[in-house]
C-alpha positions as CSV (number, residue, x, y, z in Angstrom):
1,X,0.0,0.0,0.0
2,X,1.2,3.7,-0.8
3,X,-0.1,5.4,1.8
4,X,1.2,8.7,3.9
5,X,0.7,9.4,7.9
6,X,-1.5,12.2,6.9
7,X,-3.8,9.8,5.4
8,X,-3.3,7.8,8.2
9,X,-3.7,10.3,10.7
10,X,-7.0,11.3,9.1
11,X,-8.2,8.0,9.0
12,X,-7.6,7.6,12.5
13,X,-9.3,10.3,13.5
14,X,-12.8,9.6,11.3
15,X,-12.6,5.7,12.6
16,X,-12.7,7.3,15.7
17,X,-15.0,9.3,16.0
18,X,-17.1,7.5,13.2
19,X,-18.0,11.1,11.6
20,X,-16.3,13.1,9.2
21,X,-17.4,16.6,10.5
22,X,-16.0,15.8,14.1
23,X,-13.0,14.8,12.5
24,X,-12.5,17.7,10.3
25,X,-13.2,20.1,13.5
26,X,-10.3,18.3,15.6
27,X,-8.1,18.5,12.8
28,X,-8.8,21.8,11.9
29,X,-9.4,20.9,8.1
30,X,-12.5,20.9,5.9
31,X,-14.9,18.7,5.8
32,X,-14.0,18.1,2.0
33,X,-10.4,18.0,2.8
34,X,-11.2,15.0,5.1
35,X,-13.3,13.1,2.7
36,X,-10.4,13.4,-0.3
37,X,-7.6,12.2,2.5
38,X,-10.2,9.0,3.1
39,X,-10.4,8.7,-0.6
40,X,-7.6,8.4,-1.2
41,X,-6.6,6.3,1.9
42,X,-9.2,4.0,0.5
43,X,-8.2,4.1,-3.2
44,X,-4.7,2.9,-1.9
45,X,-6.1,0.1,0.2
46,X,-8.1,-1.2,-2.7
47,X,-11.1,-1.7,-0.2
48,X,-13.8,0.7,1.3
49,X,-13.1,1.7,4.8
50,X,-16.6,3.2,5.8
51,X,-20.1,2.5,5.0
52,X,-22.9,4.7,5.4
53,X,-26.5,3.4,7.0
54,X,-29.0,6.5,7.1
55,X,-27.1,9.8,8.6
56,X,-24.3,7.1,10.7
57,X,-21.3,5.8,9.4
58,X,-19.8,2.4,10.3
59,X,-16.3,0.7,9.9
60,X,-16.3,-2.4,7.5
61,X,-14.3,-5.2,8.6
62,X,-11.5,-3.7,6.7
63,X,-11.8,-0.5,8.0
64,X,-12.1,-2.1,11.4
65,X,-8.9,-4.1,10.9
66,X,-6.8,-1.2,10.0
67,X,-8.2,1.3,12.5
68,X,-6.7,-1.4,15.4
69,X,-3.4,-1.3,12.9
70,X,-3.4,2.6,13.0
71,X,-4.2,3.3,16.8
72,X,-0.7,0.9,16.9
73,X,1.4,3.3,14.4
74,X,0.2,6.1,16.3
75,X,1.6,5.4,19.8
76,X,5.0,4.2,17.9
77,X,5.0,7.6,16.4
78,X,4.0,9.1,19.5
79,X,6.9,7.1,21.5
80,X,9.3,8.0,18.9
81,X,8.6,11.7,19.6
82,X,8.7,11.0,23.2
83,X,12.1,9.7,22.7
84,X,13.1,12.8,20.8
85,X,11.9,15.3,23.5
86,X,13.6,13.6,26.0
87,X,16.5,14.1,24.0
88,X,16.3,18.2,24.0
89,X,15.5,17.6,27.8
90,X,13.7,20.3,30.1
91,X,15.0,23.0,27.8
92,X,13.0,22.1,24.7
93,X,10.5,19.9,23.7
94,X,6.4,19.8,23.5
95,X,4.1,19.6,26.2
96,X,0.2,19.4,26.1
97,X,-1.9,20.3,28.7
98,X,-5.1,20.1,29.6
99,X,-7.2,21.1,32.3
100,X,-10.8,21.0,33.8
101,X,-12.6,24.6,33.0
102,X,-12.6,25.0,36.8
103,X,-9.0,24.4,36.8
104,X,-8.2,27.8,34.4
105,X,-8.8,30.1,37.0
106,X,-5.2,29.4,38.5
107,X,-3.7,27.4,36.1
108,X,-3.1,30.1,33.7
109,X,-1.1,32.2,36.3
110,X,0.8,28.4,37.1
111,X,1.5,27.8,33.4
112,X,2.8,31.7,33.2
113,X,5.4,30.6,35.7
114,X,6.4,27.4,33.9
115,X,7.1,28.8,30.8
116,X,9.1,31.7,32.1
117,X,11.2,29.1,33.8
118,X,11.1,26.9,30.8
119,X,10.8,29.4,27.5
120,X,11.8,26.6,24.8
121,X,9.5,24.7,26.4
122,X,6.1,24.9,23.6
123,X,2.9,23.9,25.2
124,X,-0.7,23.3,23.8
125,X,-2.7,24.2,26.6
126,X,-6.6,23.0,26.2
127,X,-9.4,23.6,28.6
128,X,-12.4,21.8,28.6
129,X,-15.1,20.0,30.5
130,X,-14.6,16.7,32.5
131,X,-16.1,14.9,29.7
132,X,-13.5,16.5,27.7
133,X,-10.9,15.3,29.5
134,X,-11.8,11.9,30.0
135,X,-11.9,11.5,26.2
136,X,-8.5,13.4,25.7
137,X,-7.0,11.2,28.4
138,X,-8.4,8.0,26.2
139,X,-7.1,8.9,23.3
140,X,-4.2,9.9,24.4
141,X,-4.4,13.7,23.4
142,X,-2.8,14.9,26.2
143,X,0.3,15.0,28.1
144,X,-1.0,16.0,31.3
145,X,-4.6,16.5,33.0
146,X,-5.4,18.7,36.0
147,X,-8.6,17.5,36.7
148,X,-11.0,16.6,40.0
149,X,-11.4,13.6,41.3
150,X,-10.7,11.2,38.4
151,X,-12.5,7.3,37.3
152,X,-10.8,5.1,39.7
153,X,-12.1,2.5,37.0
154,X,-9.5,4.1,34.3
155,X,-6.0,3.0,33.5
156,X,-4.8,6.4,34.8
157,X,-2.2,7.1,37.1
158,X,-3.6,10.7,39.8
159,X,-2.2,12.1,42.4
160,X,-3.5,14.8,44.3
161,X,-2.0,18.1,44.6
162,X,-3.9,21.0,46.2
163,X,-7.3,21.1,48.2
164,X,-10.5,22.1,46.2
165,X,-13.2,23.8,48.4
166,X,-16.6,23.8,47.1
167,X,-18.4,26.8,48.8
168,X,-22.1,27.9,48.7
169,X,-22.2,31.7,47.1
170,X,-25.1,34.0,47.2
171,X,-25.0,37.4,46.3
172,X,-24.2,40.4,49.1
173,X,-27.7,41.0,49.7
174,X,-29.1,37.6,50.4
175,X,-31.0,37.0,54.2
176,X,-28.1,34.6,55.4
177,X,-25.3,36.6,53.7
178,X,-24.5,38.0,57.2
179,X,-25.3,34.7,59.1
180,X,-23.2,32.5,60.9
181,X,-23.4,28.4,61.4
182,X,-26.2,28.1,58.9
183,X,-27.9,24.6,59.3
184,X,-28.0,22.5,56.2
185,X,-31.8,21.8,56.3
186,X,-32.1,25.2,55.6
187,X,-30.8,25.2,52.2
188,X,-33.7,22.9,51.0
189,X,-35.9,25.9,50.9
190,X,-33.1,27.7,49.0
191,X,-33.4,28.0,45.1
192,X,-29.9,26.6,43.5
193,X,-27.9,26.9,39.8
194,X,-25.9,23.9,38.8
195,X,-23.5,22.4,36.8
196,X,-24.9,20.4,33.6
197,X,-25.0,16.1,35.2
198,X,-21.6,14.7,35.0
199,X,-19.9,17.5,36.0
200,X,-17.3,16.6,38.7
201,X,-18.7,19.6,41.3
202,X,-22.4,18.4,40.5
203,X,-21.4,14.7,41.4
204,X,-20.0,15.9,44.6
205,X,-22.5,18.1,45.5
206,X,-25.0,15.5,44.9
207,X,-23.8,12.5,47.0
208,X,-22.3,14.9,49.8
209,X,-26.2,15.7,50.6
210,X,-27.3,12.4,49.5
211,X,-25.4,10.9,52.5
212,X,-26.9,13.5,54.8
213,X,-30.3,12.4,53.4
214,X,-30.7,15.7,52.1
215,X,-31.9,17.3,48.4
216,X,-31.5,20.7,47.4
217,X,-33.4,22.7,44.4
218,X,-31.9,22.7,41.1
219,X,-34.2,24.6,39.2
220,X,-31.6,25.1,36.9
221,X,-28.3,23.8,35.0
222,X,-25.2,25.8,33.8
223,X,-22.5,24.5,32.0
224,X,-19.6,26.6,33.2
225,X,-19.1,28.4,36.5
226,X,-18.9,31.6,34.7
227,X,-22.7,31.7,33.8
228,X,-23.3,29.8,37.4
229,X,-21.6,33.1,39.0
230,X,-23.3,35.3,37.1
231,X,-27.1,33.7,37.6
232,X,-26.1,34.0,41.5
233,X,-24.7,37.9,40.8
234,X,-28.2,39.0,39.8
235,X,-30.6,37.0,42.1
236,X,-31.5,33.6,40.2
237,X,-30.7,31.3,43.1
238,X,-27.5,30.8,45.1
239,X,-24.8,28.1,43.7
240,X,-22.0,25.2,45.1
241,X,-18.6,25.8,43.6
242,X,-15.1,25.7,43.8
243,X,-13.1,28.4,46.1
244,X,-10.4,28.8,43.5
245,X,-12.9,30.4,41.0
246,X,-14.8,33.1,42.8
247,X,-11.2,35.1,43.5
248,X,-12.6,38.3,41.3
249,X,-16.1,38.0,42.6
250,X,-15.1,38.2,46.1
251,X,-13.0,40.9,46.2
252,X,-15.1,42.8,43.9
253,X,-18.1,42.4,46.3
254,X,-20.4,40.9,43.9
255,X,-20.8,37.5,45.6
256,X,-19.9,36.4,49.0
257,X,-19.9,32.9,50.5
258,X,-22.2,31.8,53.0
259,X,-21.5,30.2,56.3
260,X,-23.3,26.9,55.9
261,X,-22.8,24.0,58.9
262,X,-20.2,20.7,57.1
263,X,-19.2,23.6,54.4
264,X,-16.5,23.6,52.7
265,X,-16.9,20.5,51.2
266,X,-13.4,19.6,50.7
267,X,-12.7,17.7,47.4
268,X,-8.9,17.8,45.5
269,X,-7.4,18.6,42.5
270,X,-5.4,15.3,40.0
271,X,-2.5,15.5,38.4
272,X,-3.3,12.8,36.0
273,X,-1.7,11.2,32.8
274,X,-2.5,7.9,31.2
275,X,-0.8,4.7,33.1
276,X,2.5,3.5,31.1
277,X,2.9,7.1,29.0
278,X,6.2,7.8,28.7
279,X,6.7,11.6,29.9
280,X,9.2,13.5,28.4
281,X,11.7,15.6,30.4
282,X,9.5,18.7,30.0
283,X,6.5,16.5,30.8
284,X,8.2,16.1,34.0
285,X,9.6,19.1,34.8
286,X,5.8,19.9,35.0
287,X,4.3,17.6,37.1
288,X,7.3,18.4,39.5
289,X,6.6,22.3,39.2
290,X,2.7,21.6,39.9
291,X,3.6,19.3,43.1
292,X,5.8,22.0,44.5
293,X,4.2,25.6,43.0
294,X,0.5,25.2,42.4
295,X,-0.4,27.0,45.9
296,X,1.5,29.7,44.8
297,X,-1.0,30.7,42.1
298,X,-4.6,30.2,44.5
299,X,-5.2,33.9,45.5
300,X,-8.5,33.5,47.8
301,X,-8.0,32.0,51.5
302,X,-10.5,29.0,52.2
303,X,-12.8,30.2,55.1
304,X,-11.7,28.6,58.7
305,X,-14.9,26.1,58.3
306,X,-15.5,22.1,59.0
307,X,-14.0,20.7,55.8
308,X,-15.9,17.5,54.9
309,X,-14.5,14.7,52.5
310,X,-17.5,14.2,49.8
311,X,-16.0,10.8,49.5
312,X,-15.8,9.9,53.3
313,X,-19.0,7.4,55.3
314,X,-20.8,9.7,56.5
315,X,-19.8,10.4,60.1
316,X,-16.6,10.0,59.7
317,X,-13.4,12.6,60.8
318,X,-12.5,14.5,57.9
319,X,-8.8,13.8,56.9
C-alpha cells in the first residue's frame, strides 16, 4: 500500500469518532479536505473503509482491521517523539496540557510561571469540561490533566495536589449573607444553579447531601461556572462551587460565601496522565513544578470552616 501518515492520521481520526465533520473540526481541516484524504486512503487500500447506514457511518471489517493497525502506528509515532523530546531535555520539547474549565482560574497564572522558567519549552494548553478530559485522556491527546477527582475504574495514574473547596455563594444581599453556622436543612428551601449532570462539582454536590439524606433545588443547570456566578450575581438562586474560581467575585463584592454547617466541602485537584505514557523531560519538569508551585497561584484564602470529605462514610473525621 502507498499510503502517507497524513492519510493515516486522518483515517484515524474519522474511525474514531465514526463522523467526518467531528473529524475535520479536531483536525482543523475541511470537511471536503477530510473526505479526499479517506479517498484516497481508500483508493490505496483497494477496499472501502466506511459504510454509510441512514445519517451514521460504520467501519467495515477492513476499516475495522486497519483502525486497530493505525491506533498501533500512532503510539510508535507518538513514543518515537517522546524519545526525541527527551533528548532536548527540560530546555525544549512539546508539552500538552489540559485542564478541567474549573482548573483555568489558577492554572493560567501556574503555566505563566512554567514557561518563564522553561521558554523553549512549547505547550498546547486546552481547557475543557470533565467529559473532555476523560476522552482526551483516552485517546491519548494529552500530556497531562489537571482534573477533580478522576475514574478510579480508568487505566490512569492521579495524584493529588492542592485542596479544592466547594463553597455555597449568594450574592451580598441575600437574608443569610451575614449569618453564621447556617444549618443545612435550611438550604432545602433555597433555590440553586448547577453544573450540567456529570460535572465533577455536581457529582460531589450531589452525594455529599445524598449521605446527609438531604436534596436541594436545582431549578436550573449551567454548563460553566462563569454563567453559574453570574445567575447568583443577579438573584436567580445561590450556587455550590469551587473556592479557586470566585477570586474576582469576592474581592469585587459581587458574591460572598455563605456560612453553611459541614461547608467547605473539601474535594482535591489530580495530576493525571495515562498509566504506562512515557513523559518526556519537559513532561516532567511539569508535574514536579505543579507538586511544589501550584499553591503559589490560588489567590483566595478558604474560610476557617469544618472541611468535609465528599467521599468519606458519613460520620466519619474528615482527613
Amino acid at each position: 500500500m502507498n499510503i502517507t501518515l497524513r492519510q493515516l492520521k486522518v483515517f484515524e481520526r474519522v474511525a474514531r469518532r465514526l463522523s467526518f465533520t467531528r473529524a475535520a473540526e479536531e483536525l482543523y481541516l475541511t470537511q471536503p479536505a477530510v473526505s479526499m484524504q479517506i479517498k484516497q486512503f481508500e483508493e490505496a487500500v483497494g477496499l472501502p473503509l466506511f459504510e454509510r447506514l441512514g445519517k451514521k457511518i460504520y467501519l467495515t471489517r477492513a476499516g475495522e482491521e486497519l483502525y486497530r493497525l493505525s491506533r498501533t502506528i500512532s503510539q510508535q509515532l507518538e513514543e518515537a517523539d517522546q524519545i526525541v523530546e527527551e533528548l532536548k531535555g527540560t530546555d525544549a520539547g512539546r508539552l500538552v496540557v489540559a485542564v478541567a474549565s474549573t482548573v483555568r482560574y489558577f492554572a493560567i497564572r501556574l503555566l505563566a510561571d512554567f514557561c518563564a522558567r522553561y521558554p523553549k519549552v512549547r505547550v498546547n494548553f486546552k481547557v475543557t469540561n470533565r467529559k473532555g478530559l476523560l476522552v482526551m485522556l483516552d485517546d491519548n491527546e494529552a500530556d497531562i490533566v489537571l482534573m477533580g477527582q478522576p475514574p478510579e475504574d480508568g487505566d490512569l495514574v492521579a495524584e493529588a495536589f492542592m485542596d479544592n473547596p466547594l463553597v455555597v455563594i449568594a450574592p451580598p444581599h441575600h437574608p443569610m449573607a451575614a449569618r453564621k453556622g447556617i444549618p443545612l436543612e435550611e438550604l432545602r428551601q433555597e433555590t440553586f444553579l448547577m453544573r450540567e449532570q456529570g460535572s465533577g462539582t455536581r457529582s460531589s454536590v450531589e452525594r455529599f447531601f445524598a449521605e446527609r439524606g438531604l436534596a436541594i433545588n436545582a431549578s436550573m443547570e449551567m454548563n460553566t461556572n462563569g454563567a453559574i456566578k453570574q445567575g447568583v450575581e443577579v438573584g436567580l438562586g445561590l450556587g455550590i462551587v469551587s473556592l479557586h474560581t470566585v477570586e474576582l467575585e469576592l474581592s469585587a463584592g459581587r458574591i460572598v460565601t455563605l456560612d453553611v454547617e459541614s461547608f467547605p466541602i473539601m474535594r482535591q485537584w489530580y495530576i493525571v496522565h495515562r498509566s504506562g505514557k512515557r513523559l518526556s523531560a519537559a513532561g516532567r519538569a511539569f508535574e514536579q513544578f505543579v507538586r511544589q508551585e501550584a499553591g503559589r497561584f490560588v489567590r483566595v484564602a478558604m474560610p476557617p470552616r469544618e472541611s468535609v470529605d465528599p467521599t468519606a462514610a458519613p460520620g466519619a473525621s474528615p482527613a
